[in-house]
C-alpha atoms as one frame of an Amber mdcrd trajectory, in Angstrom:
protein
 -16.407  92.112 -58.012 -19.009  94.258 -56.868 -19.185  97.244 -54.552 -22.353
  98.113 -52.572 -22.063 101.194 -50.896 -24.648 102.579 -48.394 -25.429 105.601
 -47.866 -24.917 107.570 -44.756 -27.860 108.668 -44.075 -29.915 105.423 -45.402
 -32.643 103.443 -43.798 -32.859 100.258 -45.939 -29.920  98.328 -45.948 -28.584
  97.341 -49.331 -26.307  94.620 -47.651 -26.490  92.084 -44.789 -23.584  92.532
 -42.866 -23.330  89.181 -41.467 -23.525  87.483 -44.367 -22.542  89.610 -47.116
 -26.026  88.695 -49.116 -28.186  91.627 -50.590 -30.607  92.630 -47.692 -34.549
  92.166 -48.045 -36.597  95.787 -47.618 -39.334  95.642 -45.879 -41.251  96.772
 -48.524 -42.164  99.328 -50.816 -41.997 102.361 -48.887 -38.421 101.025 -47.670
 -37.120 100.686 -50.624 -38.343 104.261 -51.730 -36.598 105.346 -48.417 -33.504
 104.409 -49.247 -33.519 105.792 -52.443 -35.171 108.756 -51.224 -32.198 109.014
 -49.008 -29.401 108.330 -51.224 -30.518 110.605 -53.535 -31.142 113.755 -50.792
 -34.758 114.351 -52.570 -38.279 114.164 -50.343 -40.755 111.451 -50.401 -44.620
 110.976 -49.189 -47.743 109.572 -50.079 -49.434 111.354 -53.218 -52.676 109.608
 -53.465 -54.187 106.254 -51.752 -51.830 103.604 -51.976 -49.582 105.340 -54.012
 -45.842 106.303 -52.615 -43.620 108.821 -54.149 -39.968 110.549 -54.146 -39.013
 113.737 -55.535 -35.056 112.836 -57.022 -32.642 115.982 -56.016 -33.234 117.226
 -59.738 -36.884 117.513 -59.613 -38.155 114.236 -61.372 -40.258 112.262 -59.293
 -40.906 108.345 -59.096 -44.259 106.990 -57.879 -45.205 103.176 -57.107 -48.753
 101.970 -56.472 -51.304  99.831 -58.146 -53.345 100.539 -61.093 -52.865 103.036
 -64.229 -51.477 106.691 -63.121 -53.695 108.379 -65.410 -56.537 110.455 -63.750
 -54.523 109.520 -60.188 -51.209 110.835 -60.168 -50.135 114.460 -60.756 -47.060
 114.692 -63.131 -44.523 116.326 -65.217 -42.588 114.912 -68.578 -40.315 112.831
 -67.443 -41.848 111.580 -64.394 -41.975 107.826 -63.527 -44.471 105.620 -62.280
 -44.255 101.932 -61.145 -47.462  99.746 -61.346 -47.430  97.201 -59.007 -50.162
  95.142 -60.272 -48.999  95.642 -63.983 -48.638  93.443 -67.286 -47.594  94.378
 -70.254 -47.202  97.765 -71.618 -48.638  98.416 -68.139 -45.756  98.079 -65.532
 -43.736 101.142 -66.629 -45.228 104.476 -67.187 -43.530 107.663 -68.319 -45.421
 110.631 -68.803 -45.107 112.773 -71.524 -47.222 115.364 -71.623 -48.767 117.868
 -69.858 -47.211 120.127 -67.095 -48.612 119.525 -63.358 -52.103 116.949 -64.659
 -53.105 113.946 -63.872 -52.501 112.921 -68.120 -50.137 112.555 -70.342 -49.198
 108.933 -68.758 -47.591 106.418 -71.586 -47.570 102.625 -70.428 -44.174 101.037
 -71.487
């Protein structure tokens, strides 16, 4: 059995209440939303087409298309989601360097 519990203050809907199925987002910002929300941190847009949330602890999670390097500001431990990726190129972490746009590691 599993439990899906929303949280109070969500905006995406993790269930549909009618009939019990998990509930379609309306798309990437939604889904950061939610999270955003569940997890009490702050979200916005940090560069063109590219979404982000700040978690309550300080790490922060970005989605858009394309490598992060040379676009996306960052700290170790940061995330970033590539949209349009492949392998080694979906998943970045970045390891190095505090507040640049390097140090991004395709997983």
């Amino acid at each position: 059995m599993t439990l899906l519990v929303n949280p109070p203050n969500a905006q995406l809907p993790l269930v549909n209440t009618t009939s019990g199925a998990p509930a379609l987002g309306s798309g990437g910002l939604a889904f950061l939303q939610g999270i955003t929300n569940a997890l009490n941190g702050t979200q916005g847009v940090v560069a063109s087409g590219v979404n982000q949330i700040t978690l309550g602890i300080g790490i922060k999670v970005s989605a858009g298309t394309g490598s992060p390097n040379s676009v996306v500001s960052g700290n170790p431990g940061d995330l970033y989601l590539n949209l349009s990726g492949g392998a080694s190129t979906t998943f970045y972490v970045k390891e190095s360097g505090t507040n640049t746009k390097t140090g991004w590691s395709g997983k």
